[in-house]
KEZA-788333 format. One record per residue: residue number from 0; x, y, z of N, C-alpha, C in turn. Coordinates in steps of 0.2 Angstrom, whole numbers. Example, Ala and Ser with C-alpha at 12.3 -4.5 7.8 and 13.67 -1.06 7.14 Angstrom:
! KEZA-788333
- 0, 66, -28, 39, 62, -22, 39, 66, -16, 39
- 1, 64, -11, 35, 68, -5, 36, 64, 0, 39
END
This chain:
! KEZA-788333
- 0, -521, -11, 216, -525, -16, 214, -532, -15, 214
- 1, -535, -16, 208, -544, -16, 207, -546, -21, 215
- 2, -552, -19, 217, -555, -25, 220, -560, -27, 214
- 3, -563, -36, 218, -566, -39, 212, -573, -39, 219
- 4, -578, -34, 221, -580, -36, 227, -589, -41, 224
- 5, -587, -48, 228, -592, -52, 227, -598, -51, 234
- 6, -596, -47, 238, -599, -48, 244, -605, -48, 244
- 7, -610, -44, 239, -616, -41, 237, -619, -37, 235
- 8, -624, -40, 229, -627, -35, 224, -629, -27, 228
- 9, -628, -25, 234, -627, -22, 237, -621, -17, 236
- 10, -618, -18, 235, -612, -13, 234, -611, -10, 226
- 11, -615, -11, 223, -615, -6, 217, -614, 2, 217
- 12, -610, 4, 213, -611, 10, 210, -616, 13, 205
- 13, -619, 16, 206, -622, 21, 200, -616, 22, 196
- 14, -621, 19, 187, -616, 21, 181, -619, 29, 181
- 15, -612, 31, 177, -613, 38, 175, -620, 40, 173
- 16, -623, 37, 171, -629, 39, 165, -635, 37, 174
- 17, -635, 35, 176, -640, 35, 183, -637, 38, 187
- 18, -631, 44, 189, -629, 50, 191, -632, 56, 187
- 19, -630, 54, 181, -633, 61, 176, -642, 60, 176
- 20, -646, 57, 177, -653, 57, 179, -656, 58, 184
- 21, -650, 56, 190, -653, 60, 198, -651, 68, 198
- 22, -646, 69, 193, -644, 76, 194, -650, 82, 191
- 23, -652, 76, 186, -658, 79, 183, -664, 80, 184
- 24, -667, 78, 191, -673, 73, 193, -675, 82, 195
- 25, -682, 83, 193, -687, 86, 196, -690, 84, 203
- 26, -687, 91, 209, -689, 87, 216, -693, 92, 217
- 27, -697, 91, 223, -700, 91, 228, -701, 88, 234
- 28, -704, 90, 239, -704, 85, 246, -708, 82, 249
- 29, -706, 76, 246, -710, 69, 246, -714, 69, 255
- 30, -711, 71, 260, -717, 73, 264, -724, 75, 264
- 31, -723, 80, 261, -729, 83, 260, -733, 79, 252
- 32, -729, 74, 249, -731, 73, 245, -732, 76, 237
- 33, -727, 79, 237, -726, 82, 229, -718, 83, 228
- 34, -715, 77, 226, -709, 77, 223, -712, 72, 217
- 35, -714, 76, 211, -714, 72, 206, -712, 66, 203
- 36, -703, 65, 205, -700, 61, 203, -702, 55, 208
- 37, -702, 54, 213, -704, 49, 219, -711, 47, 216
- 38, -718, 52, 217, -724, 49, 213, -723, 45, 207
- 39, -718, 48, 201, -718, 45, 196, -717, 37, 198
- 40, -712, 36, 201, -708, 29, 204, -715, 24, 208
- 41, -718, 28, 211, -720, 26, 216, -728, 23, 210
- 42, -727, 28, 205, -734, 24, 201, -732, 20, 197
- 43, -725, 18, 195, -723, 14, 189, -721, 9, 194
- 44, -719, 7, 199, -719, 1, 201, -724, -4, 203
- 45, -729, 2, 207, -737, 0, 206, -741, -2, 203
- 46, -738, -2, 195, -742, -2, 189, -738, -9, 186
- 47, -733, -11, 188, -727, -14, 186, -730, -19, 190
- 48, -731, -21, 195, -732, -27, 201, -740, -27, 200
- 49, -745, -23, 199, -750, -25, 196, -756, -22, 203
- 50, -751, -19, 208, -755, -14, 214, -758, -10, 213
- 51, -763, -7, 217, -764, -1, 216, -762, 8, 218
- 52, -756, 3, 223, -753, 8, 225, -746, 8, 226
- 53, -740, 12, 228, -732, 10, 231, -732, 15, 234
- 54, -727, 14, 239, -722, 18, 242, -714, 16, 242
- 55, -712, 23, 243, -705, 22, 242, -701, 23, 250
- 56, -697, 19, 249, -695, 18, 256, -684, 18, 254
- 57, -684, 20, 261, -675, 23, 260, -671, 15, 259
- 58, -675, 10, 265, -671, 3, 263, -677, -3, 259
- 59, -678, -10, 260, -679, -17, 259, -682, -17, 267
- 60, -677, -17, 272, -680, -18, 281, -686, -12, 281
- 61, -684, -7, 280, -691, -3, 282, -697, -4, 278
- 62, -696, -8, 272, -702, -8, 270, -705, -13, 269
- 63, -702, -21, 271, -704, -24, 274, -708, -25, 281
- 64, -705, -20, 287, -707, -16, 292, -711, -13, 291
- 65, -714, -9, 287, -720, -8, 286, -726, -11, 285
- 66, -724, -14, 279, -727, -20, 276, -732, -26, 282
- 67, -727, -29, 286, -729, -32, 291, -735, -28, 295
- 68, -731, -23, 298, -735, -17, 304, -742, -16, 300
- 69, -742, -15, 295, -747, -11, 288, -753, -20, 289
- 70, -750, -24, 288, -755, -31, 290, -757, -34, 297
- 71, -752, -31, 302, -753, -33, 310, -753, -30, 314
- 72, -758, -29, 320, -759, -26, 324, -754, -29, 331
- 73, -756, -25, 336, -751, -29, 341, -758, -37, 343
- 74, -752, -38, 345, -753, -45, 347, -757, -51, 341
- 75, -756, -48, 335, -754, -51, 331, -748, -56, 331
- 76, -748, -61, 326, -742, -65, 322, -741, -66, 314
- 77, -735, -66, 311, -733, -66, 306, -731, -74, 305
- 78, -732, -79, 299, -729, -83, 298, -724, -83, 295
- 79, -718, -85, 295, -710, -84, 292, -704, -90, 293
- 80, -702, -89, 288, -697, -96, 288, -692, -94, 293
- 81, -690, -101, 296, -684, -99, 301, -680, -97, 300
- 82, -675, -96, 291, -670, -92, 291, -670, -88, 286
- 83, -679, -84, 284, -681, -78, 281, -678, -72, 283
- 84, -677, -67, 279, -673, -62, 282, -676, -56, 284
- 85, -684, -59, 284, -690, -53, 286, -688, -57, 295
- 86, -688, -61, 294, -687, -66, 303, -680, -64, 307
- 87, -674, -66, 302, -668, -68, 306, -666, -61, 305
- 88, -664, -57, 301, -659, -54, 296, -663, -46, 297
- 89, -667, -45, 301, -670, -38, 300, -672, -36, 308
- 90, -666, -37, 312, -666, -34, 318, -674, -34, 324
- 91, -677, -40, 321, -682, -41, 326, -689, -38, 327
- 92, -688, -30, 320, -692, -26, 321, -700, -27, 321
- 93, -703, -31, 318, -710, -31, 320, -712, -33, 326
- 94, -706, -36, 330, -708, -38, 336, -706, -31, 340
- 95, -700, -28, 338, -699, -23, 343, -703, -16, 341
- 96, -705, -16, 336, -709, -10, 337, -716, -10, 335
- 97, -718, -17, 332, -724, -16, 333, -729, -22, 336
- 98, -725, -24, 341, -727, -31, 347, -731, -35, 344
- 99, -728, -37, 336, -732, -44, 332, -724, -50, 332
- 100, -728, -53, 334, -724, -63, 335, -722, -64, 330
- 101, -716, -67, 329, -717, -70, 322, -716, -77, 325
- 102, -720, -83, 319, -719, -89, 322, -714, -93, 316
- 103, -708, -94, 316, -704, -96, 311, -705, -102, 311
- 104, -703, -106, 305, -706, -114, 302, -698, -113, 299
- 105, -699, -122, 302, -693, -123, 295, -693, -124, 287
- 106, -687, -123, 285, -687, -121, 278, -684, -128, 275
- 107, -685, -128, 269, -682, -135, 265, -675, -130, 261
- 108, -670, -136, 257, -664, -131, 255, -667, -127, 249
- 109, -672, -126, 248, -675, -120, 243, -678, -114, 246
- 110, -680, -115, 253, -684, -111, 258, -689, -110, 256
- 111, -692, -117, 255, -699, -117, 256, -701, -121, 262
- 112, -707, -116, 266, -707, -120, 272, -714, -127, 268
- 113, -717, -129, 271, -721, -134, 270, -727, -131, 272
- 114, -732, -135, 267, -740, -130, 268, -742, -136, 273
- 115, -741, -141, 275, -743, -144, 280, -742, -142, 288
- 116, -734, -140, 289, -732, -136, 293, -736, -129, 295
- 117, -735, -126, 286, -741, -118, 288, -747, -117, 291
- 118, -750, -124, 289, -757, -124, 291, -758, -125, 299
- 119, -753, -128, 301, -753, -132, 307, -750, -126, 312
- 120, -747, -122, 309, -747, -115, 313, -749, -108, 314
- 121, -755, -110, 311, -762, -106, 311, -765, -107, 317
- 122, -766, -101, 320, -769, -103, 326, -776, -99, 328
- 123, -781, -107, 330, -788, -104, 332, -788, -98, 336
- 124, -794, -98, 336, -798, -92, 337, -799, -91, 345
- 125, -793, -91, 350, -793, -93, 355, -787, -87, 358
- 126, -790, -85, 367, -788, -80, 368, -781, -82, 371
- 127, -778, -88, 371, -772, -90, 372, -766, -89, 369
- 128, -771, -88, 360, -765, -88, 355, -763, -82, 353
- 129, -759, -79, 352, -756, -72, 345, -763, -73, 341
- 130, -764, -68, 335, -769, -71, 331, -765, -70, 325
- 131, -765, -74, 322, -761, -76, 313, -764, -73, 309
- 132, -761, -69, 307, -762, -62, 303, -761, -64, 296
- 133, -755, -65, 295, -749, -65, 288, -745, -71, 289
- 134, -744, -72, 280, -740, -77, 277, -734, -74, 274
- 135, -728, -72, 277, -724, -70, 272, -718, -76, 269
- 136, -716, -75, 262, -712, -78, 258, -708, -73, 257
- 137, -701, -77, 253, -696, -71, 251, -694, -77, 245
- 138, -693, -72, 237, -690, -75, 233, -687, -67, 227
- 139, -681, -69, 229, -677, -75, 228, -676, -77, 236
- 140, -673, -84, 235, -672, -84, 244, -664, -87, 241
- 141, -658, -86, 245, -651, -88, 243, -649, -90, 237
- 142, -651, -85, 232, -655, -86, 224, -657, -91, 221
- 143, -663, -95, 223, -666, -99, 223, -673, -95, 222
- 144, -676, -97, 216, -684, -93, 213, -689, -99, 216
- 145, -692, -95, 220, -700, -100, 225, -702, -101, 216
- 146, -705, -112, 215, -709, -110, 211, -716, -109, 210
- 147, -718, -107, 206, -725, -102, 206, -731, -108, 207
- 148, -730, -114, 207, -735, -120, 210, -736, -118, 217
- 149, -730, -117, 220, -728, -117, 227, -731, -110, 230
- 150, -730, -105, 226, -731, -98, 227, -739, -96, 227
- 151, -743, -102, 223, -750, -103, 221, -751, -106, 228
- 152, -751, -110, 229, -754, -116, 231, -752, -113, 240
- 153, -747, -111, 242, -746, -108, 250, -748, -103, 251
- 154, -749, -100, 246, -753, -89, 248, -762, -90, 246
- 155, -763, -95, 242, -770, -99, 242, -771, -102, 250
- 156, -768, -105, 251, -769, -109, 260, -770, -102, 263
- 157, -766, -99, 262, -766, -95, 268, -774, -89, 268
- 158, -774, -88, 262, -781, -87, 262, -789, -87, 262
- 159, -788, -95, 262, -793, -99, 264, -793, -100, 271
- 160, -790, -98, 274, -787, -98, 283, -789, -90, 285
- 161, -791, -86, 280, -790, -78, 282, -785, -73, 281
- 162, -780, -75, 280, -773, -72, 282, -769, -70, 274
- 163, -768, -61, 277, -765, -60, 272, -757, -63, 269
- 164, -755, -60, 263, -750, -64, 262, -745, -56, 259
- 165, -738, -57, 261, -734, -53, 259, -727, -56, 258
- 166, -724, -52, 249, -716, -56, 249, -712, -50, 249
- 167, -706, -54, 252, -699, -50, 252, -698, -51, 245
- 168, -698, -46, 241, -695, -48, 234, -689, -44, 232
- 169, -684, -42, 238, -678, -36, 238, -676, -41, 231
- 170, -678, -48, 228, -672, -48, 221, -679, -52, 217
- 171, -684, -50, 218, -689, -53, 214, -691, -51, 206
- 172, -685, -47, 204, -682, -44, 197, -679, -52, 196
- 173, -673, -54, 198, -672, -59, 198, -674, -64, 198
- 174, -677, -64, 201, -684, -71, 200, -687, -70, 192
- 175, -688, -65, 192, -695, -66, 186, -688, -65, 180
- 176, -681, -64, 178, -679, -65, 175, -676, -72, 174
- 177, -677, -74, 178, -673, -80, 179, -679, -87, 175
- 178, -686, -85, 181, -691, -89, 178, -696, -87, 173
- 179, -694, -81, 170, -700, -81, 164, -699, -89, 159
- 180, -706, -86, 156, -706, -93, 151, -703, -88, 145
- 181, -700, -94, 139, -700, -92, 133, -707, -86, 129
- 182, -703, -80, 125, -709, -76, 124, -714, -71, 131
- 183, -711, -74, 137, -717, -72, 142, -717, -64, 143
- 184, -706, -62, 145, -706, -55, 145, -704, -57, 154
- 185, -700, -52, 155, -698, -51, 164, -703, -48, 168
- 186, -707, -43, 164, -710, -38, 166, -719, -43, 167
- 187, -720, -47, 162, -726, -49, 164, -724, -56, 169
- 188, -719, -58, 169, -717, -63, 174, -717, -59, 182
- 189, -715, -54, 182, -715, -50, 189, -721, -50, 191
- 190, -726, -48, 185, -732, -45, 187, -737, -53, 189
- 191, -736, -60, 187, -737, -66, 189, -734, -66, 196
- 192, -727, -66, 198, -727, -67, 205, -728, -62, 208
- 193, -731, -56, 208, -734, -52, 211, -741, -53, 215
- 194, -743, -56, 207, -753, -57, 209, -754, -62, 214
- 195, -747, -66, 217, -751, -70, 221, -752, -66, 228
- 196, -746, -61, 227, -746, -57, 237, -751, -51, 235
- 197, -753, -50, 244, -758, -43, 246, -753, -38, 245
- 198, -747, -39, 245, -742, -34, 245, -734, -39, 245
- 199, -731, -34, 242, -722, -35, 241, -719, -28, 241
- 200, -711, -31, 245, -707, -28, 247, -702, -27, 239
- 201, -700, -23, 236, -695, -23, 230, -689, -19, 231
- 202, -684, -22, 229, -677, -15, 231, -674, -16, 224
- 203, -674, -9, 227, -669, -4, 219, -662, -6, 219
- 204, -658, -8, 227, -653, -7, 226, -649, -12, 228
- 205, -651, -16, 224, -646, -23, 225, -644, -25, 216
- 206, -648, -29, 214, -646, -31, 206, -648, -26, 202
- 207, -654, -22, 203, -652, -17, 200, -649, -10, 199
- 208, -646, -8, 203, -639, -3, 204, -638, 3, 205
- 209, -647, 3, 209, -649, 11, 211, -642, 11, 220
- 210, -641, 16, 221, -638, 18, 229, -642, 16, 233
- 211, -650, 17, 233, -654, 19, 241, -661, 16, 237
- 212, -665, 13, 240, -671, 12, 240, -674, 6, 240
- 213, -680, 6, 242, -686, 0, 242, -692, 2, 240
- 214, -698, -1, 238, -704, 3, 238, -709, -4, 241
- 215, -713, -3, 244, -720, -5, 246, -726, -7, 241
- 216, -726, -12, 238, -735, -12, 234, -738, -14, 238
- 217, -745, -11, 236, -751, -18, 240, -758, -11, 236
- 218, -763, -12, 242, -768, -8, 240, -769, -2, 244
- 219, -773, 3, 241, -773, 11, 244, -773, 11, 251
- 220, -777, 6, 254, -777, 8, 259, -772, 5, 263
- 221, -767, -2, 263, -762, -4, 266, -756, 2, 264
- 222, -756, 4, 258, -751, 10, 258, -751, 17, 262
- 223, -758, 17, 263, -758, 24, 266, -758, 23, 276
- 224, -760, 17, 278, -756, 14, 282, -750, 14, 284
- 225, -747, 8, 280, -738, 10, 278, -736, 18, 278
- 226, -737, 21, 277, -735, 28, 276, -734, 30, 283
- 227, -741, 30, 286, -741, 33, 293, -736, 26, 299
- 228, -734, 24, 297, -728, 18, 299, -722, 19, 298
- 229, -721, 23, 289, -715, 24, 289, -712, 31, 292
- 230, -718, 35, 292, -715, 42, 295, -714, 39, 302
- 231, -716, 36, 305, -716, 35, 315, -709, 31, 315
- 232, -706, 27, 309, -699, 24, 310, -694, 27, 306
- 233, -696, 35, 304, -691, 39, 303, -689, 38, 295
- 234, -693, 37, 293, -693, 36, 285, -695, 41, 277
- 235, -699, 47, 282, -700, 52, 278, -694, 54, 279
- 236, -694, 55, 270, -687, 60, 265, -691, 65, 262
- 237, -685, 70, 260, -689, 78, 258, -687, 77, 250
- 238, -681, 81, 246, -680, 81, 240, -679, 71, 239
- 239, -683, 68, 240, -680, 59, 239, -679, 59, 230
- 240, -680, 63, 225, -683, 63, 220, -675, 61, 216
- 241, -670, 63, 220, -663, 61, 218, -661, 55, 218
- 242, -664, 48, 224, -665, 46, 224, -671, 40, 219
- 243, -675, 42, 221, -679, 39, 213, -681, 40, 206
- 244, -675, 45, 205, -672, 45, 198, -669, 39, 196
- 245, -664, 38, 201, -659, 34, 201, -662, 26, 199
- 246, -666, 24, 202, -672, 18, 202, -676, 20, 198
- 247, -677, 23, 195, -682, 23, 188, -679, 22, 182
- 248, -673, 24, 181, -667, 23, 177, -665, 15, 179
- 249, -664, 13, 185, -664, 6, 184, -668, 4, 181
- 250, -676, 6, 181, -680, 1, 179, -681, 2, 170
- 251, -678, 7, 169, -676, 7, 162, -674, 3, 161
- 252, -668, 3, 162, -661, -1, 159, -658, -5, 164
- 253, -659, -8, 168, -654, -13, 170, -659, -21, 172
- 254, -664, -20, 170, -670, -27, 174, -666, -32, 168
- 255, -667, -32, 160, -665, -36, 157, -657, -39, 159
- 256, -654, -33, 158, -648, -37, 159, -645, -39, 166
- 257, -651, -42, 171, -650, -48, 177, -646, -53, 175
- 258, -649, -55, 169, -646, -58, 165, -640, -63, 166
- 259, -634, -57, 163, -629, -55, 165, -626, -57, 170
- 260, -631, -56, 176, -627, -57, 181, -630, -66, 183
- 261, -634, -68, 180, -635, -75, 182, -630, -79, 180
- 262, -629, -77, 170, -623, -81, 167, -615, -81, 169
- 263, -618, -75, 172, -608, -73, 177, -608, -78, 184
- 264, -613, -79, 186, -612, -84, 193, -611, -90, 189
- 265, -618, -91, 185, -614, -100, 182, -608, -101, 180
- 266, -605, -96, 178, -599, -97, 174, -596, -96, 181
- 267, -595, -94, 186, -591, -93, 191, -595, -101, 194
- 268, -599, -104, 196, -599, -110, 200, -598, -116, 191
- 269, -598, -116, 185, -597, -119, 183, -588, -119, 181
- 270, -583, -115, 186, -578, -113, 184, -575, -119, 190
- 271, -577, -119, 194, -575, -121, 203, -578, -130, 204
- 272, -581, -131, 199, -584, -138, 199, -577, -144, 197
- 273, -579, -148, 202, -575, -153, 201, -566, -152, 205
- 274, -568, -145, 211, -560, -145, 213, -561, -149, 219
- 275, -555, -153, 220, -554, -159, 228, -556, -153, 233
- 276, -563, -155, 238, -560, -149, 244, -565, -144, 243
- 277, -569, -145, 238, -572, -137, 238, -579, -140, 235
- 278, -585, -139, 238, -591, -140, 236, -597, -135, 234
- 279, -601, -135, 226, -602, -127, 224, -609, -130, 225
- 280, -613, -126, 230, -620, -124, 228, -622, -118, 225
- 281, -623, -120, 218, -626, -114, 213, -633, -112, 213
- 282, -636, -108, 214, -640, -107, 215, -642, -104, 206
- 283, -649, -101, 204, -650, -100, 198, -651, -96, 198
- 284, -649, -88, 202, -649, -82, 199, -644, -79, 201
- 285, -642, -75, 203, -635, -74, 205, -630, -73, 211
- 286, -631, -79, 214, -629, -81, 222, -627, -87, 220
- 287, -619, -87, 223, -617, -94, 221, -612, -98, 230
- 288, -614, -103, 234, -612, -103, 239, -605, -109, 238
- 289, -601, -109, 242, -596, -115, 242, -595, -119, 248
- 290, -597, -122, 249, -592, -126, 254, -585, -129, 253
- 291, -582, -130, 259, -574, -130, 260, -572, -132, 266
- 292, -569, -140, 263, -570, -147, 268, -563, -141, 273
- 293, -562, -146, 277, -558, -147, 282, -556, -139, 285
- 294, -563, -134, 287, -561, -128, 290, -559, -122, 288
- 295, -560, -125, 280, -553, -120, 277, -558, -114, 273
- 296, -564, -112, 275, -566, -106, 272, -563, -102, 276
- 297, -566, -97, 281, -561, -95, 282, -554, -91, 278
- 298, -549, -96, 279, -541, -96, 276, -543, -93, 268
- 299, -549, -97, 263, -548, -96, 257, -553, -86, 257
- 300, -557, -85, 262, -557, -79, 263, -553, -74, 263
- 301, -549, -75, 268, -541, -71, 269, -539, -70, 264
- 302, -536, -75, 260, -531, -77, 253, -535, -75, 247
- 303, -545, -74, 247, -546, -69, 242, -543, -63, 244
- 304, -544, -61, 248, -545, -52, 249, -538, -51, 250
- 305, -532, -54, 252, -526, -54, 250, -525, -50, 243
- 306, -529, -56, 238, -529, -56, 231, -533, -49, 229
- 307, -537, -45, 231, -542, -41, 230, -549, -44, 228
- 308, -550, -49, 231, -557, -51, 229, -560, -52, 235
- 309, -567, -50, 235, -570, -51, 244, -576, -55, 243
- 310, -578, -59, 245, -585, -62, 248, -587, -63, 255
- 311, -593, -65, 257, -594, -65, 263, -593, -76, 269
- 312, -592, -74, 272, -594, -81, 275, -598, -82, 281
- 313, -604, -77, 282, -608, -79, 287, -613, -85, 287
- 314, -615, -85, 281, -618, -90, 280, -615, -97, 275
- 315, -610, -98, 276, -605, -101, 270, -604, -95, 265
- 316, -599, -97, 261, -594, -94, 258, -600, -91, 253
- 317, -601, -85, 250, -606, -83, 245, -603, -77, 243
- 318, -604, -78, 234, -604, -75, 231, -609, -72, 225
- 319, -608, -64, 224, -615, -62, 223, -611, -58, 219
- 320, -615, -58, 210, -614, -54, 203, -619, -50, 204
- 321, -613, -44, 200, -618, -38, 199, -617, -37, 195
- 322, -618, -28, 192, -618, -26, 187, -610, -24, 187
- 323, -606, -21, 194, -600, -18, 194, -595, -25, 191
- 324, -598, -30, 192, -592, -35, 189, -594, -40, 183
- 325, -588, -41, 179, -590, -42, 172, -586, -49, 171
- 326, -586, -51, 166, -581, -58, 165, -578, -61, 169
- 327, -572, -54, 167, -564, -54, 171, -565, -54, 174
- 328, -568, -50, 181, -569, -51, 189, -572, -59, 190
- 329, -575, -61, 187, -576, -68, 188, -570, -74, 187
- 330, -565, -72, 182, -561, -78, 180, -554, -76, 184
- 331, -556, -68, 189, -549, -67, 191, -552, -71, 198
- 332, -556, -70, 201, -560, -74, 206, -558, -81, 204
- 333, -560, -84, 201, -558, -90, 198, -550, -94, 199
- 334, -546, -88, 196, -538, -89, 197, -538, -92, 205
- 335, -539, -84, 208, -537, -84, 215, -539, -90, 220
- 336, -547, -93, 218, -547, -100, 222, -546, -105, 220
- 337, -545, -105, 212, -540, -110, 212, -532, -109, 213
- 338, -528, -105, 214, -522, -105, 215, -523, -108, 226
- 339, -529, -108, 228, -528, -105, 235, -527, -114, 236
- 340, -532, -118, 231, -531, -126, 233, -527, -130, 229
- 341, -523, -124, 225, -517, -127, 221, -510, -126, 226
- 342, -510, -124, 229, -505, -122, 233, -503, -125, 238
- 343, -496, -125, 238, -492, -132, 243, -495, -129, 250
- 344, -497, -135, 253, -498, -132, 261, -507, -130, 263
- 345, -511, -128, 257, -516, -125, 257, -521, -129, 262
- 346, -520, -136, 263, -524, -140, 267, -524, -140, 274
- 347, -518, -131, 276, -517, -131, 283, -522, -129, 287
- 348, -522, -129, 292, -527, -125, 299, -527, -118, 296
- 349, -537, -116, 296, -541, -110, 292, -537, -105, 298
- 350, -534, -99, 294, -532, -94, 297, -539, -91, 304
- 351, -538, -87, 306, -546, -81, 308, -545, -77, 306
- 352, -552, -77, 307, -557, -72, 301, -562, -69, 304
- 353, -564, -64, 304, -570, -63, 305, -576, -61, 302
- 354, -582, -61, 298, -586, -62, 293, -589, -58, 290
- 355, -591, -52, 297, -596, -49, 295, -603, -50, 297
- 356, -607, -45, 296, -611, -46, 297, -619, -46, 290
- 357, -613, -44, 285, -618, -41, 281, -621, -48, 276
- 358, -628, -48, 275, -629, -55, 273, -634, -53, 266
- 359, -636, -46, 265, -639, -47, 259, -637, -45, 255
END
């Protein structure tokens, strides 16, 4: 039986034709700085977000980790929403390696925290405090696009306060396909929500379908920073150029057809509407979450992956299009959760389960 895995844009494969470009990729070792293919990447994203610089990094955590380290010194602090995944979701690293605070704010259900909050957690000039360094944001956030008022107006606070601003943007493809205007183009909508950060975090490999990688933008000198940050946490790669073939061939051919994956969730959360027992937050890019009265995700867990379908439940039930799944994987998805609340007895006590841990 095929799996149908919804668990995360994450789990893509390289199509044939993004195989056949890493095999073909001109290397060199990007340590010393001369892997062709890696600089090409590394100037076409920088050139694409409107930086003057990038790096290429192995994950999203590391170069977010850099990113942060690259704007803070120790005893520094980061501002971050409480269940940002530069905060919760990435192993506590700025704090463990490079003794900067983060001081988490809450989020509203789009995860924006409040610029009145923000402001109030900016701390004077006093040797009592951390000193507030950075603002970071993350969009997409649970696929949900920060809007560009919001992205204007809180990275503007923040630096009228002094404070750099940096975005998680592991799905900011997502974002700017989702929120261009008519006629605007992905590519110049990217290069808009770029302008408001000193720097952004981008991954290759979630909606867009590369194996391995992140890259860094900001300016020459936060990159050259970050670099000496990313060697010290083990991030210099030698032949990487196999690797960012793979990611320039995404950036060919798979930005537009995000697309794809946004009208594959609506069709999956406009499939699920209206069943007794089962509550859809759709989100507008390609993350779609459920709620599931009386205990029973869980059970409908089991009963996908029974079926060969996976999602995850650490945060609620969530379900996440890529590129490896198309239609059918949605409407067989579909079958299977509706058969699970059609079924005699289905309103029993949720089986156990265990979740996971993986949440991007």
């Amino acid at each position: 039986m095929s799996v149908v895995d919804l668990r995360s844009d994450t789990v893509t494969r390289p199509t044939a034709a993004m195989r056949e470009a890493m095999m073909a990729a001109p290397l060199g070792d990007d340590v010393f700085g001369d892997d062709p293919t890696v600089n090409q990447l590394q100037e076409r994203i920088a050139a694409l977000t409107g930086k003057a610089a990038a790096l290429f990094m192995p994950s999203g955590t590391q170069s977010n980790l850099c990113g942060i380290l690259a704007h803070c010194g120790r005893g520094d602090e980061y501002l971050v929403g409480q269940l940002a995944h530069t905060y919760r979701y990435e192993g506590g690293g700025a704090a463990v390696f490079g003794s900067v605070q983060p001081q988490p704010l809450l989020q509203d259900a789009s995860g924006r925290m409040s610029l009145a909050d923000i402001e109030a957690a900016i701390k004077p000039d006093d040797p009592h405090f951390a000193r507030t360094r950075l603002l970071c944001l993350e969009n997409t956030w649970n696929g949900h696009v920060m809007p560009d008022d919001y992205l204007r107006d809180a990275t503007a606070l923040a630096r009228r306060h002094g404070l750099a601003t940096h975005l998680d943007g592991a799905r900011v493809f997502n974002a700017a396909v989702a929120s261009a205007a008519p006629g605007q183009g992905t590519l110049n909508r990217l290069r808009e929500i770029a302008d408001h950060f000193d720097s952004l975090s981008v991954c290759f490999s979630k909606g867009l379908g590369a194996p391995v990688g992140s890259a860094l933008c900001g300016s020459r000198e936060l990159i050259d920073r970050a670099r000496r940050l990313r060697k010290m946490a083990g991030g210099g790669l030698r032949q990487a150029g196999l690797l960012a073939a793979a990611a320039l061939h995404a950036l060919d051919h798979h930005v537009d057809r995000l697309a794809q994956d946004h009208a594959n969730a609506q069709r999956l959360a406009t499939g699920l509407a209206g069943i007794p027992g089962l509550s859809v937050r759709s989100a507008q890019t390609n993350i779609v979450f459920l709620d599931v009265a009386d205990g029973r995700g869980p059970a409908l867990l089991d009963h996908l992956k029974t079926h060969g379908v996976l999602a995850t439940g650490l945060i609620g039930l969530r379900f996440v299009t890529h590129l490896d799944v198309g239609e059918a994987g949605i409407d067989r998805a579909l079958d299977c959760i509706r058969g699970f609340f059609a079924a005699p007895g289905a309103a029993g006590a949720a089986a156990q389960h265990s979740p996971g841990t993986a949440v991007y």
